[in-house]
MMTF fields as JSON, N, C-alpha, C and O atoms, coordinates in Angstrom:
{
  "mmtfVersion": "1.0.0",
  "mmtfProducer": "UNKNOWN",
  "numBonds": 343,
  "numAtoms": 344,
  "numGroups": 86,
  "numChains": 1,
  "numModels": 1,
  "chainsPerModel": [1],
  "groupsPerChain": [86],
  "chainIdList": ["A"],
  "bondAtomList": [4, 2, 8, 6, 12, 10, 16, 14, 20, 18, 24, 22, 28, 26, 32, 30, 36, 34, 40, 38, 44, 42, 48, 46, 52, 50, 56, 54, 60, 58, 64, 62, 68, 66, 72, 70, 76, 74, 80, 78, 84, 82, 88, 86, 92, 90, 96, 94, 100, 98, 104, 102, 108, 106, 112, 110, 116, 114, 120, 118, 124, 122, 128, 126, 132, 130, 136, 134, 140, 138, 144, 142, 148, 146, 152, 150, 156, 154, 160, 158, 164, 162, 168, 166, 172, 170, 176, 174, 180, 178, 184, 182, 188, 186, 192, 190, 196, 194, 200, 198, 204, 202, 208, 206, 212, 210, 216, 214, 220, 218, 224, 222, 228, 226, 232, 230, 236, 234, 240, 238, 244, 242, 248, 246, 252, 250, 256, 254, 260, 258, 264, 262, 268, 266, 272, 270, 276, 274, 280, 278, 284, 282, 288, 286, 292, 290, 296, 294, 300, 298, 304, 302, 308, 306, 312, 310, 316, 314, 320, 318, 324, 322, 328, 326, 332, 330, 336, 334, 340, 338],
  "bondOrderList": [1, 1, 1, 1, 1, 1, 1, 1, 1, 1, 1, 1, 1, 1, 1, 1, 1, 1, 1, 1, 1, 1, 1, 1, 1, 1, 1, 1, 1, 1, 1, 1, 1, 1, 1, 1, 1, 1, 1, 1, 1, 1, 1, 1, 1, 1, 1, 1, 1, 1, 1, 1, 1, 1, 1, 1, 1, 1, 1, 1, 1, 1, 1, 1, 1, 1, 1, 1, 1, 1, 1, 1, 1, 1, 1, 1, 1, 1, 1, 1, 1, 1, 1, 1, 1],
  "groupList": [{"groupName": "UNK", "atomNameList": ["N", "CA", "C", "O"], "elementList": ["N", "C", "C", "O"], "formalChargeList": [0, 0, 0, 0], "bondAtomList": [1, 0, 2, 1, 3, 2], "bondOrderList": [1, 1, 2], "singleLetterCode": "X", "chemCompType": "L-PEPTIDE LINKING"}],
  "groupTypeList": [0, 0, 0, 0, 0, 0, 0, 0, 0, 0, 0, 0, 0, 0, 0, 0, 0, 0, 0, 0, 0, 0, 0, 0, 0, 0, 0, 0, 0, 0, 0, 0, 0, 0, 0, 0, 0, 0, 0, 0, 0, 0, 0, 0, 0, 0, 0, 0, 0, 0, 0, 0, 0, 0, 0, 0, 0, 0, 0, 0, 0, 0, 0, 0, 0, 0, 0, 0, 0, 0, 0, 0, 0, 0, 0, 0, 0, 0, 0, 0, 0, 0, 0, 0, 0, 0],
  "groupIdList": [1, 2, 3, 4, 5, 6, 7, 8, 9, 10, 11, 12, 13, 14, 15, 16, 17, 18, 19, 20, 21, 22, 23, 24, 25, 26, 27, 28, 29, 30, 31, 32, 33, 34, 35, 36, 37, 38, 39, 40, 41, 42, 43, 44, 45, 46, 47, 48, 49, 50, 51, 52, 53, 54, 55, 56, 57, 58, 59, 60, 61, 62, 63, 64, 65, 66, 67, 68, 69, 70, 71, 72, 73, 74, 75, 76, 77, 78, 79, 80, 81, 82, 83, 84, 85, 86],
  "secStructList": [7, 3, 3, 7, 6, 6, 1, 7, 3, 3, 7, 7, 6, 6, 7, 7, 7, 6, 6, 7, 7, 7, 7, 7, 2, 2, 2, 2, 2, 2, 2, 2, 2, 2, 2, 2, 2, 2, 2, 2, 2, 2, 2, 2, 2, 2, 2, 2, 2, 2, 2, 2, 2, 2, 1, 7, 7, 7, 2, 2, 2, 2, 2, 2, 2, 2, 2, 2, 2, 2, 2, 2, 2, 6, 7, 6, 6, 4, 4, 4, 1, 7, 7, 7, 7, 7],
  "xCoordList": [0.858, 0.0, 0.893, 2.009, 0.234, 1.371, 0.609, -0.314, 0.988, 0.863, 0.713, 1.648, -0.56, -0.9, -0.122, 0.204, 0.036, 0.086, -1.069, -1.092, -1.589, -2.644, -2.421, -3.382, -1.633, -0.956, -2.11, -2.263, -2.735, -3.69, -3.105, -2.333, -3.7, -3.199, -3.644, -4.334, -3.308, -4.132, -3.548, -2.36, -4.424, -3.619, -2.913, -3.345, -1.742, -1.052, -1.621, -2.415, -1.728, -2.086, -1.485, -0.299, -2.38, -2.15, -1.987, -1.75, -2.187, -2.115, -3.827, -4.817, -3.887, -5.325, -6.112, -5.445, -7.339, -7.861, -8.037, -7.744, -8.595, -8.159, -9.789, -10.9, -8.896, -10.122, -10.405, -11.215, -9.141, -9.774, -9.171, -8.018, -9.518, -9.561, -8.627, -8.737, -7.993, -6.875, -7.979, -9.061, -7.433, -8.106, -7.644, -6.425, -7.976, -7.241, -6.931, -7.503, -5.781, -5.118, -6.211, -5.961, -7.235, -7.682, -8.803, -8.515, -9.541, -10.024, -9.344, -9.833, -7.67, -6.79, -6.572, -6.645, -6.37, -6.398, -7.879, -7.921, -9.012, -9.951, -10.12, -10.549, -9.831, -9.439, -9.063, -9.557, -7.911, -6.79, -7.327, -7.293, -7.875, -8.749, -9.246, -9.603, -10.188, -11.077, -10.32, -11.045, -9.577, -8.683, -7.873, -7.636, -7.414, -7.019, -7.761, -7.344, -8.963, -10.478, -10.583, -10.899, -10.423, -10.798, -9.793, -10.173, -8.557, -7.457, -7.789, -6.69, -8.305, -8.502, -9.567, -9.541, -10.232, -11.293, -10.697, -10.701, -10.104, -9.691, -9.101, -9.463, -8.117, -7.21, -7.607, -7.018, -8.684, -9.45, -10.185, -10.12, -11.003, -11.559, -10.542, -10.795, -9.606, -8.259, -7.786, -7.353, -7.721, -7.203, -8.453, -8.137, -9.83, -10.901, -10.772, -10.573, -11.003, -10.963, -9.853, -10.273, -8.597, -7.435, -7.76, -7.183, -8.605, -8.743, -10.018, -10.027, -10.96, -11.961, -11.328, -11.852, -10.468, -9.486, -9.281, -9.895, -8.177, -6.974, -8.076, -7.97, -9.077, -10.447, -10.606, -10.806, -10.37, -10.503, -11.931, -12.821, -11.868, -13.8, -14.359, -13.635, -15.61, -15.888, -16.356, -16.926, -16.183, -16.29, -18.109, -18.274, -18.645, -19.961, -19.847, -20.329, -19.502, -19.639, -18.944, -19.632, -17.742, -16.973, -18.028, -17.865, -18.924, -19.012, -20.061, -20.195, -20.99, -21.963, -21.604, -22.213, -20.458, -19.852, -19.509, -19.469, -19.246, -18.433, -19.698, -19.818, -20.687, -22.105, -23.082, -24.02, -22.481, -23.228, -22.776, -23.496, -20.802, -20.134, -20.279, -19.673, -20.714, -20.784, -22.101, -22.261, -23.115, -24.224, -24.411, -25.468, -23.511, -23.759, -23.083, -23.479, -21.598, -21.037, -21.56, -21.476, -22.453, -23.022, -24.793, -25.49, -25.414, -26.503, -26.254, -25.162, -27.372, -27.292, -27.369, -26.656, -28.604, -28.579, -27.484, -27.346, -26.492, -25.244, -24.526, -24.513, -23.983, -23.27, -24.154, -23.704, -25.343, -25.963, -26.124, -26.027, -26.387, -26.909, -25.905, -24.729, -26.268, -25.191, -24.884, -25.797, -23.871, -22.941, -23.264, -23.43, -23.323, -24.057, -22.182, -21.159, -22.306, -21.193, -21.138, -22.187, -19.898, -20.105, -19.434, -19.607],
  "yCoordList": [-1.18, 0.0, 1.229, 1.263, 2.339, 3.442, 4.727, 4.416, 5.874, 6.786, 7.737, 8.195, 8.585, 9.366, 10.868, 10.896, 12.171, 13.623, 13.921, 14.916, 13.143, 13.834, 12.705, 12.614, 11.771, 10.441, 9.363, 8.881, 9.011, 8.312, 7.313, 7.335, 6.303, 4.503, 4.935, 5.954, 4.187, 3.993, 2.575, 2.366, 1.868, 0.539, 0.782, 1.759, 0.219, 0.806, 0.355, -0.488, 0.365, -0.753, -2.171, -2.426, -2.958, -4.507, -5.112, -6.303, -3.861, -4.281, -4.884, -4.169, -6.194, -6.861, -6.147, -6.129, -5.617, -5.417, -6.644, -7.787, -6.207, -6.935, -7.935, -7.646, -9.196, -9.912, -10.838, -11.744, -10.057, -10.257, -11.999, -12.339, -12.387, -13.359, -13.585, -12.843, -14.52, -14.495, -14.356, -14.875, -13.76, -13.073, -13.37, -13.214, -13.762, -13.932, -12.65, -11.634, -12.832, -11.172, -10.724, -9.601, -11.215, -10.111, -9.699, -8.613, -10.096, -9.473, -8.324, -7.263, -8.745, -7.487, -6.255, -5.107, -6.382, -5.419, -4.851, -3.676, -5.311, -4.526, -3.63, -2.482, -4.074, -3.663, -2.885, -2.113, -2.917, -2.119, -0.713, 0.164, -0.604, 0.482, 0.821, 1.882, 0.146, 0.889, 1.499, 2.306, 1.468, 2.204, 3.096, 4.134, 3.063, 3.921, 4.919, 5.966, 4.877, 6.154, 6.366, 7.528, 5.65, 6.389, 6.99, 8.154, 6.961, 7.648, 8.784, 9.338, 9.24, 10.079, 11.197, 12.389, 10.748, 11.233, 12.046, 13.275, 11.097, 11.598, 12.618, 13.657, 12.662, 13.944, 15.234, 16.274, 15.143, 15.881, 16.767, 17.989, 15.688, 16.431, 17.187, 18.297, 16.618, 17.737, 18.633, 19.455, 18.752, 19.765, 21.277, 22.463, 20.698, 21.584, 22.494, 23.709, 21.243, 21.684, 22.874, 24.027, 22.684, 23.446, 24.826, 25.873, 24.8, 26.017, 27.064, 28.282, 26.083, 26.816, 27.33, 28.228, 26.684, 27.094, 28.313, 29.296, 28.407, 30.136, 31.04, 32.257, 30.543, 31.975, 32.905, 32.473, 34.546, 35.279, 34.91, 34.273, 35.463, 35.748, 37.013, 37.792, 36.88, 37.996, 39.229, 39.273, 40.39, 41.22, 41.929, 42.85, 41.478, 41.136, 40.375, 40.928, 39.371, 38.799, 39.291, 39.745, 39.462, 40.147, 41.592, 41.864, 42.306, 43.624, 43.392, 44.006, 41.784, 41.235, 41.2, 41.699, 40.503, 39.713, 40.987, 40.962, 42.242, 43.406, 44.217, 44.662, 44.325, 44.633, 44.07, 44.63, 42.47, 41.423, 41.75, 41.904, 41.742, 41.724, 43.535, 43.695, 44.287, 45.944, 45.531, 45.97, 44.891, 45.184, 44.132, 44.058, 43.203, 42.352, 42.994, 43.057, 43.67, 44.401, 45.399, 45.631, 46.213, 47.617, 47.167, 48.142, 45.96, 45.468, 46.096, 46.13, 46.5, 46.076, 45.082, 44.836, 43.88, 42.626, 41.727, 40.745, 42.212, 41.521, 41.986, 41.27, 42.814, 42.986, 43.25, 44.009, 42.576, 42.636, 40.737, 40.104, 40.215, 38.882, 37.897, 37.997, 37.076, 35.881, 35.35, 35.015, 35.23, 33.976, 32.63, 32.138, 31.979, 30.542, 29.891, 30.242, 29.137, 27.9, 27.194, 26.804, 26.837, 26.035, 24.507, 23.634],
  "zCoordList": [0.0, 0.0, 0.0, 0.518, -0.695, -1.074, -0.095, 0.658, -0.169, 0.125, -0.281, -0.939, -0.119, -1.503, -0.615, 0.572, -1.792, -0.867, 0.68, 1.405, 0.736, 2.014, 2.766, 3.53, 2.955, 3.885, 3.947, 5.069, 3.211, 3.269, 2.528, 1.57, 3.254, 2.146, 1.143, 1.11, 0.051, -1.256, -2.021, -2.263, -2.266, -3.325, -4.287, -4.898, -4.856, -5.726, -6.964, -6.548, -8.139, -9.31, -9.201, -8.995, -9.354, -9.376, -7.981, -7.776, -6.732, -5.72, -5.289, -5.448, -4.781, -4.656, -3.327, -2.293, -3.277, -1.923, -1.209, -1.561, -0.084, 1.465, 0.591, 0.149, 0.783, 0.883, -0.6, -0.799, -1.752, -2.737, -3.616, -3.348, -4.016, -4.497, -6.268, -7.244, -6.171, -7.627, -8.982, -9.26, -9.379, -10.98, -12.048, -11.976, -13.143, -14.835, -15.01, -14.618, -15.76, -16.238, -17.244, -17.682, -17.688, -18.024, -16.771, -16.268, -16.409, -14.72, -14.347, -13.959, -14.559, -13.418, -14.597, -14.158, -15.725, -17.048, -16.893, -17.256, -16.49, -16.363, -14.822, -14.937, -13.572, -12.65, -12.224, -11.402, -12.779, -13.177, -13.341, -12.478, -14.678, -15.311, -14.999, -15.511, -13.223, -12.962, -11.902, -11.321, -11.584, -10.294, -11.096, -10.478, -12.142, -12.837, -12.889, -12.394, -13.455, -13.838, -12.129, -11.875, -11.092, -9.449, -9.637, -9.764, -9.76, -9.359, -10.579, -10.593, -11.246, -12.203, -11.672, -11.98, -11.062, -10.307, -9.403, -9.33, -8.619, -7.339, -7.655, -7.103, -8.538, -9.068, -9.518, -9.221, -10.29, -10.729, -9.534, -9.403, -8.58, -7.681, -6.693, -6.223, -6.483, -5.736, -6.012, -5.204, -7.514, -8.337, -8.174, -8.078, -8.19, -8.284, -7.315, -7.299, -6.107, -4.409, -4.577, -4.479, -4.802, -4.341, -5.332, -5.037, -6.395, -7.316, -6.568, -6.388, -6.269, -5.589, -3.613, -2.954, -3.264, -1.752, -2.318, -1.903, -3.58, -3.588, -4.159, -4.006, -4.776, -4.905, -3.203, -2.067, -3.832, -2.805, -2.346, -2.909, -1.249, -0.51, -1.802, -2.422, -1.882, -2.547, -2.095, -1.005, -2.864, -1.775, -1.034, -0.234, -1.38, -0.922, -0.121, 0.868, 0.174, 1.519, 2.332, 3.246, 2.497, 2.939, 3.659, 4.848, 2.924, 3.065, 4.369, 5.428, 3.579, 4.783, 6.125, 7.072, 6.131, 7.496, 8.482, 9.712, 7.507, 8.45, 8.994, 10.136, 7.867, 8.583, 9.637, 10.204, 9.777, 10.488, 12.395, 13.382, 12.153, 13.024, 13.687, 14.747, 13.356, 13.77, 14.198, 15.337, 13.814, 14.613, 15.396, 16.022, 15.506, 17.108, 18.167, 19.331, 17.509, 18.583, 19.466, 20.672, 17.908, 19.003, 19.385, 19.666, 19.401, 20.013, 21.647, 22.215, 22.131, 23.54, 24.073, 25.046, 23.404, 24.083, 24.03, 24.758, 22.883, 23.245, 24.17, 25.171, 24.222, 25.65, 27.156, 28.014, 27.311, 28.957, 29.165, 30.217, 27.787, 27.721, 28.18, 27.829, 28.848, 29.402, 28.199, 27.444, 27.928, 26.799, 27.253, 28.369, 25.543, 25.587, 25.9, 25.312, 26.737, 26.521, 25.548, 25.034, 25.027, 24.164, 24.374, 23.524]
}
């Protein structure tokens, strides 16, 4: 078992899962392929993830959050009200 960038096992190609039972080479040529197309996936979806991560905040939300955070600050019932534990 190998080790992908995020330290997670991963089977290598032609490596059998736990459990699995001997196969005709062509079984493992199809197999194969399909762990090939997961590992294609997988890549793809990491690649997305990490494109949609370095996108700034936009600045509308941004403008929300600063309007959200000024009026809890200057509430009165926030500063007399007991704080929830968390």
């Amino acid at each position: 078992m190998t080790r992908d960038e995020f330290g997670e096992g991963r089977r290598g190609v032609g490596e059998p899962r736990c459990g699995a039972k001997k196969t005709t080479q062509g079984q493992r040529v199809q197999g194969q392929r399909v762990v090939e197309f997961q590992d294609s996936i997988g890549k793809e979806l990491r690649n997305l993830y990490d494109d949609v991560v370095s996108q700034p905040v936009p600045d509308r939300f941004l403008k929300l959050l600063n309007q959200l955070e000024t009026n809890v600050l200057s509430s009165p019932a926030t500063s007399s009200a007991p704080r929830k534990s968390e």
